[in-house]
C-alpha positions as a Markdown table, in Angstrom:
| # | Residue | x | y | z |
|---|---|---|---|---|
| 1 | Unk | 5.7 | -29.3 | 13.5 |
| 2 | Unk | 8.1 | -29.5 | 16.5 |
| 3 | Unk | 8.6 | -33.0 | 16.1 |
| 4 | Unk | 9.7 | -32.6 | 12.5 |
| 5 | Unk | 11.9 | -29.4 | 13.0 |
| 6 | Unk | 13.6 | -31.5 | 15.3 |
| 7 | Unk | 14.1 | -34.6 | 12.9 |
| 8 | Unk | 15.5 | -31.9 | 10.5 |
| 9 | Unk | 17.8 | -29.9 | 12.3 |
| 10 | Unk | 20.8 | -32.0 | 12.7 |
| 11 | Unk | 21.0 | -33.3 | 9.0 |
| 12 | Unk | 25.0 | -32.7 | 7.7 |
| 13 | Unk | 26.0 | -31.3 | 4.3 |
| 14 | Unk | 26.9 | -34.5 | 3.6 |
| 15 | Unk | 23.9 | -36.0 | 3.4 |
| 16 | Unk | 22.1 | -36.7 | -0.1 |
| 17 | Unk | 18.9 | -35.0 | 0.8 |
| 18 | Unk | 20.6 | -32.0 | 2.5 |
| 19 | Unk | 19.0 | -29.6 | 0.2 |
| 20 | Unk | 15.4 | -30.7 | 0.1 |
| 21 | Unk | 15.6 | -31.2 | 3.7 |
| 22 | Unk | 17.0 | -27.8 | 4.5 |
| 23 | Unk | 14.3 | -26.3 | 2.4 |
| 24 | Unk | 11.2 | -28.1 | 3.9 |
| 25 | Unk | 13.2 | -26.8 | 7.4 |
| 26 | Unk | 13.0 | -23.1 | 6.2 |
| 27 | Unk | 9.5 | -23.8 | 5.2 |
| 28 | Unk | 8.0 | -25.3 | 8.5 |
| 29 | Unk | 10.4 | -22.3 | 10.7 |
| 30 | Unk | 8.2 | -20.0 | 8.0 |
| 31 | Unk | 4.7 | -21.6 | 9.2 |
| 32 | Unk | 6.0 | -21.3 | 12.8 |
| 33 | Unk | 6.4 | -17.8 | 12.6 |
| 34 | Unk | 10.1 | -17.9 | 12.8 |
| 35 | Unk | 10.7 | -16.0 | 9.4 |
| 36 | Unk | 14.1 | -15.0 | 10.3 |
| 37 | Unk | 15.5 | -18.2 | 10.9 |
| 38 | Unk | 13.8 | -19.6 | 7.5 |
| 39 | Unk | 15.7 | -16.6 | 5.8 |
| 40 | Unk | 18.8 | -17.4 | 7.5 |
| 41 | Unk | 18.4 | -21.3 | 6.3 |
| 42 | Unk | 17.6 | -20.4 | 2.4 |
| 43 | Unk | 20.8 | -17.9 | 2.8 |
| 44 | Unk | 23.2 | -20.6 | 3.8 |
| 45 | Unk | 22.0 | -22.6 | 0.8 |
| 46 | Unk | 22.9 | -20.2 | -1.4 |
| 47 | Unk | 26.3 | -19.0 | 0.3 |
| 48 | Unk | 27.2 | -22.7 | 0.0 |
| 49 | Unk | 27.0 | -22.4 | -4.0 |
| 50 | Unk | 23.5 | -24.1 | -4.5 |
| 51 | Unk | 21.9 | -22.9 | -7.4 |
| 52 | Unk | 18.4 | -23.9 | -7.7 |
| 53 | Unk | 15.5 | -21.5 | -9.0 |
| 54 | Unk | 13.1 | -22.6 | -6.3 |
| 55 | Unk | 15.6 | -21.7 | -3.6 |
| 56 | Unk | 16.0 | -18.0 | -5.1 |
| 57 | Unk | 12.6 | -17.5 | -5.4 |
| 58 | Unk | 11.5 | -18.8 | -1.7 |
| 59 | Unk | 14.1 | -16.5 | -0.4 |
| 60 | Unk | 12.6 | -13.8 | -2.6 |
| 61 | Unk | 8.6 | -14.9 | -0.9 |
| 62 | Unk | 10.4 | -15.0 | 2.7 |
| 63 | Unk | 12.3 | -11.6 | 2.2 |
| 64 | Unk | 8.7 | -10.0 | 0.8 |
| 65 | Unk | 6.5 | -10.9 | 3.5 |
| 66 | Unk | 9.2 | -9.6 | 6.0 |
| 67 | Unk | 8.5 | -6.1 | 4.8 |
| 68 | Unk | 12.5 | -6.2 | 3.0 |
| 69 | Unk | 11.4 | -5.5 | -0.7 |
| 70 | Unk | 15.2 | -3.9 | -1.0 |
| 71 | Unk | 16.9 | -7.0 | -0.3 |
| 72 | Unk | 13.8 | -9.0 | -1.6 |
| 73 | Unk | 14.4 | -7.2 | -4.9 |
| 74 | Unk | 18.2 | -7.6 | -5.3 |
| 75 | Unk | 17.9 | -11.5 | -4.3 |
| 76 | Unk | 15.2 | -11.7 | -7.3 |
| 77 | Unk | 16.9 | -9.8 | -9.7 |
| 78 | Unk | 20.4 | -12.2 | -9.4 |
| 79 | Unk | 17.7 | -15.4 | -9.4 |
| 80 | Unk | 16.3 | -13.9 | -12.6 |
| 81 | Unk | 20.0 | -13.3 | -14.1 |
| 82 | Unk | 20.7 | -17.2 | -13.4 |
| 83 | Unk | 17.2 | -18.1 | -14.4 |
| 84 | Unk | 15.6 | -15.8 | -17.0 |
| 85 | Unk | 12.8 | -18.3 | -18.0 |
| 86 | Unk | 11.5 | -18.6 | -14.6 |
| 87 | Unk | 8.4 | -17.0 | -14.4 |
| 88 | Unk | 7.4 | -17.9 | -11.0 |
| 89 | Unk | 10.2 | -15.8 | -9.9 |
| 90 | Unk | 9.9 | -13.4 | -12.7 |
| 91 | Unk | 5.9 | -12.9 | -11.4 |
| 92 | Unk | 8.1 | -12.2 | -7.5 |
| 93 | Unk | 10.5 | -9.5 | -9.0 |
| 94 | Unk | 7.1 | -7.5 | -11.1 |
| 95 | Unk | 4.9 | -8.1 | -7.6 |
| 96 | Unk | 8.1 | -6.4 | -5.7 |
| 97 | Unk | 8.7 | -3.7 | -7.9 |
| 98 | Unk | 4.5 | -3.0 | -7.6 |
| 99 | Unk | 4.9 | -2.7 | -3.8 |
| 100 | Unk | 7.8 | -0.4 | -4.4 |
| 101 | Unk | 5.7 | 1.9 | -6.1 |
| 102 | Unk | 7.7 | 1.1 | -9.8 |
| 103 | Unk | 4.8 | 0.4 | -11.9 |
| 104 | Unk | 6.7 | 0.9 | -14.8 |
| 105 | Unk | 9.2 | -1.6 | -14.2 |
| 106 | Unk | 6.4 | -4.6 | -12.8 |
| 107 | Unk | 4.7 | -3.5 | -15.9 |
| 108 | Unk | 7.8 | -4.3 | -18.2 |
| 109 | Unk | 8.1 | -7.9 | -16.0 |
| 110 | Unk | 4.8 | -8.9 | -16.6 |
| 111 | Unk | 4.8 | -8.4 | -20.2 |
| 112 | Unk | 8.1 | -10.2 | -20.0 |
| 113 | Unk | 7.0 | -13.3 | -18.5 |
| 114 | Unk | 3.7 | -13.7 | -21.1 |
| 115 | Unk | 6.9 | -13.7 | -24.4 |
| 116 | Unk | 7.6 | -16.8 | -22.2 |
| 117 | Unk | 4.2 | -18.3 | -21.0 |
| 118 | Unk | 1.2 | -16.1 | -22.6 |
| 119 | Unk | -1.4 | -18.4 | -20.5 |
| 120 | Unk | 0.4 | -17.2 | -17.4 |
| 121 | Unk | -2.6 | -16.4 | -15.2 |
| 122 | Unk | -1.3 | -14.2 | -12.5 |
| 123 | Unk | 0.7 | -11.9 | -15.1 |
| 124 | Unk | -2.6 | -11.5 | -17.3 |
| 125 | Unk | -4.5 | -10.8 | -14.5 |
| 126 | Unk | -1.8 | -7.8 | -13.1 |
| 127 | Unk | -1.6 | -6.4 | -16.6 |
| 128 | Unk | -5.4 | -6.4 | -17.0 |
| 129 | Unk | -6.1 | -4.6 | -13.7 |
| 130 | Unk | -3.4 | -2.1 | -14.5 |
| 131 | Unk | -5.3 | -1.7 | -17.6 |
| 132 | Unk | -8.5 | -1.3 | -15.9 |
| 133 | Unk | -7.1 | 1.4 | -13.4 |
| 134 | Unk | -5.4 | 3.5 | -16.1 |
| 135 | Unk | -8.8 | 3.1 | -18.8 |
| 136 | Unk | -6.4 | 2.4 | -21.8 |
| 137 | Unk | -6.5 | -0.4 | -23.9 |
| 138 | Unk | -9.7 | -2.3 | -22.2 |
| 139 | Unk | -10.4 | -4.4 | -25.0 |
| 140 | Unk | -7.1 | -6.0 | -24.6 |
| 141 | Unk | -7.4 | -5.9 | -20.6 |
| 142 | Unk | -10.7 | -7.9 | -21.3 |
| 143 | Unk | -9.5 | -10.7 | -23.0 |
| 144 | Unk | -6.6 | -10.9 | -20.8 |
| 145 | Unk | -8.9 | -11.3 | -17.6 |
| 146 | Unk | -11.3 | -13.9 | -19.2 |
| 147 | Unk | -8.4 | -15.6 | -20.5 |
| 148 | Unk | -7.2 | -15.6 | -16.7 |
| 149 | Unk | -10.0 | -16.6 | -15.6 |
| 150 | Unk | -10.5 | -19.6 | -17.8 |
| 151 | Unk | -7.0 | -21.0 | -16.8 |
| 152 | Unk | -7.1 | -20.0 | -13.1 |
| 153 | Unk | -11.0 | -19.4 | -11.4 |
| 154 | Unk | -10.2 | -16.7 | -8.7 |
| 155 | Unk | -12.1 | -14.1 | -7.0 |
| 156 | Unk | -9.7 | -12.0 | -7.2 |
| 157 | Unk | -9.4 | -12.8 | -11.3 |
| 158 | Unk | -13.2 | -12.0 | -11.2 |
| 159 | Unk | -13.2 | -8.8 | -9.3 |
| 160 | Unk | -10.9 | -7.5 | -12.2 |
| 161 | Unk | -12.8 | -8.9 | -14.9 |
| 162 | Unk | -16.1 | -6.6 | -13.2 |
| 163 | Unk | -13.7 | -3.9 | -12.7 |
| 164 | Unk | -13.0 | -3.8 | -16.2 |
| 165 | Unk | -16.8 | -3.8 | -17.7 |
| 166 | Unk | -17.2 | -0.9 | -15.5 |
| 167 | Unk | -14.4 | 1.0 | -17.2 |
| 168 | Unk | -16.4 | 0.1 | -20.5 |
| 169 | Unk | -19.4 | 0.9 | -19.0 |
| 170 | Unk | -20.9 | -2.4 | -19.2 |
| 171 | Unk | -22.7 | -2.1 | -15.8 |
| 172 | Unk | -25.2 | -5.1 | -16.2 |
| 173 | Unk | -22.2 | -7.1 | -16.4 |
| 174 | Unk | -20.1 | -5.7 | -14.5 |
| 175 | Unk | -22.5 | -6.1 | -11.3 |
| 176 | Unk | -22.6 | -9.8 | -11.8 |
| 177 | Unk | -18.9 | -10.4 | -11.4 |
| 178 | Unk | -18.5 | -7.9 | -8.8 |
| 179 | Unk | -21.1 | -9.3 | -6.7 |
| 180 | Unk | -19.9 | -12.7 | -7.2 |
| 181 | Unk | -16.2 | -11.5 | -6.2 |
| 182 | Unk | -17.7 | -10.1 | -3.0 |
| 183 | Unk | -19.0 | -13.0 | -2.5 |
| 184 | Unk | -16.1 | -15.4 | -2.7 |
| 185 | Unk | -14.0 | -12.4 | -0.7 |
| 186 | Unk | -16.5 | -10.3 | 1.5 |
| 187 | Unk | -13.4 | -8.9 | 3.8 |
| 188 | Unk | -11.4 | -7.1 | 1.1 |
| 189 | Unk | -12.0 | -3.5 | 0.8 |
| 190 | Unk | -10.8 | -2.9 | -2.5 |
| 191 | Unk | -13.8 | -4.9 | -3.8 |
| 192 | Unk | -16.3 | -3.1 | -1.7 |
| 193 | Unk | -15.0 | -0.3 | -3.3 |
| 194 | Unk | -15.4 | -1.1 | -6.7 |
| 195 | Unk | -18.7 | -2.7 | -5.8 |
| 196 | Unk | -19.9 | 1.3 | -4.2 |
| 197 | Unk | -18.3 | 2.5 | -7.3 |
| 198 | Unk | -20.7 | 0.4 | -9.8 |
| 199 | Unk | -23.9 | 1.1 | -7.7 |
| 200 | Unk | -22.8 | 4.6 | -7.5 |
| 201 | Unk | -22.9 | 4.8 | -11.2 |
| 202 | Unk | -26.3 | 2.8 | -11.3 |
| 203 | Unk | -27.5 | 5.0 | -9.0 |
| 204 | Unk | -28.0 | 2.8 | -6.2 |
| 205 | Unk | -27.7 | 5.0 | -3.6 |
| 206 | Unk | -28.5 | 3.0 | -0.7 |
| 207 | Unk | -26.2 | -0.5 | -1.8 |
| 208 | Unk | -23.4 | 2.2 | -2.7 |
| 209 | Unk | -23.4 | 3.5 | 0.7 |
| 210 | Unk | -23.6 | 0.0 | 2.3 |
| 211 | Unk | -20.5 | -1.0 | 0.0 |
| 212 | Unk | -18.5 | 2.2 | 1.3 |
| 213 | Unk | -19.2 | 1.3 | 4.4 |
| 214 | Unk | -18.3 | -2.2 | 4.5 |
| 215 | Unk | -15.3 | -0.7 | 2.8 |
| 216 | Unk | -14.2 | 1.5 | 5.4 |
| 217 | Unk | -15.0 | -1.0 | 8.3 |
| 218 | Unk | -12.1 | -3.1 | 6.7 |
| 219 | Unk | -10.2 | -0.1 | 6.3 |
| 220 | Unk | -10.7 | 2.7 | 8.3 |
| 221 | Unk | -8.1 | 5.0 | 6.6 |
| 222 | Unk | -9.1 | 5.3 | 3.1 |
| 223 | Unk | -9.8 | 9.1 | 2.5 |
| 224 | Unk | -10.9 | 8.6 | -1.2 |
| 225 | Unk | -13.6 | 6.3 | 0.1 |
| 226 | Unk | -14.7 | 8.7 | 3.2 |
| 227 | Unk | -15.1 | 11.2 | 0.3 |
| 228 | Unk | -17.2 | 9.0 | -1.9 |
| 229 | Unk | -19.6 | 8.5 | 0.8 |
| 230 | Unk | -19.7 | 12.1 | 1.5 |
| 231 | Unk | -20.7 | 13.0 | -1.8 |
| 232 | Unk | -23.9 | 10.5 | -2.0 |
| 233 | Unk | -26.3 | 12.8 | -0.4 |
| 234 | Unk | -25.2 | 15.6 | -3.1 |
| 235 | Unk | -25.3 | 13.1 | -5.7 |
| 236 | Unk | -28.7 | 11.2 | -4.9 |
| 237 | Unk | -31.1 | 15.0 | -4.5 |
């Protein structure tokens, strides 16, 4: 990777491939860990009047997993002004506005980007969850999970699709795709959760206590889930 940033480095503004090589610069500075300087390279590009979607919404991925959703934000919403039909950065802007705690608004972006691409799989798959957490319209969050699914086979995709038959009460169902998601992603806690929520509601005491746990171990500072498993002695007498 050395090798190549070196190779890189000195390429002038003159030369034809200036661009493309400044970009796959800011992208191997990124895998080095040198996030800053990757920033500082997409910047440059755009200070020097090149307009390209890709370069906005890099930029935009760079500035997000820095932790700078303000500046994140603002970069996405100009890209999005000079772009409007590009849902990959469309999909950055609603993710942004999520971590910012403005569901509304990621709502509104999601449901903007499927009037452009309605087989979008990421968007049907936010939109579904959200769907799933607030218990309204699951009929519609159904068919936008399996429609997900179909176009884009993810754990993640599934663990929304189990999540949803539990909110209809499904729980037969809803077990098989939550234990599958576990499977394909046995360190995220959010699953384990949903998985101790199902056998909670089954009445599997001891596999709901084991899920909490395993929850917790990955993270140690949910509350809501310490509660949980406080309650399953109560629950199971």
């Amino acid at each position: 990777m050395a090798e190549a940033i070196a190779v890189l480095e000195p390429l002038s503004t003159d030369s034809p491939i200036y661009t493309e090589a400044s970009l796959q610069l800011a992208y191997l500075y990124k895998r080095s860990q040198q996030n800053e300087r990757a920033i500082s390279i997409l910047q440059q590009l755009l200070d020097e009047d090149i307009e390209r979607p890709d370069l906005y919404y890099y930029l935009v991925v760079f500035l997000d997993d820095s932790g700078d959703y303000k500046q994140a934000i603002e970069i996405a919403l100009v890209g999005v002004e000079k772009y409007p039909e590009s849902v990959q950065l469309l999909y950055q802007l609603g993710v942004l506005y999520e971590k910012s705690a403005d569901h509304q608004s990621a709502t509104a972006v999601m449901e903007k980007i499927l009037l452009i691409d309605d087989a979008y799989p990421d968007a049907l798959n936010f939109l579904a969850y959200g769907q799933a957490e607030s218990g309204l319209d699951l009929e519609l969050a159904l068919s936008r999970a399996e429609k997900a699914l179909a176009i884009k086979p993810s754990g993640y995709i599934v663990d929304t699709l189990g999540w949803i038959l539990f909110k209809m009460g499904r729980y037969s169902e809803s077990r098989e795709q939550l234990e599958k998601a576990i499977e394909l992603h046995p360190d995220d806690a959010v699953i384990q959760e949903h998985l101790g929520d199902l056998y909670r509601a089954m009445k599997l005491w001891d596999e709901a206590e084991s899920a909490y746990r395993a929850a917790l171990k990955k993270d140690p500072h949910s509350i809501l889930v310490e509660e949980k498993l406080r309650q399953l002695p109560l629950e199971r007498q």
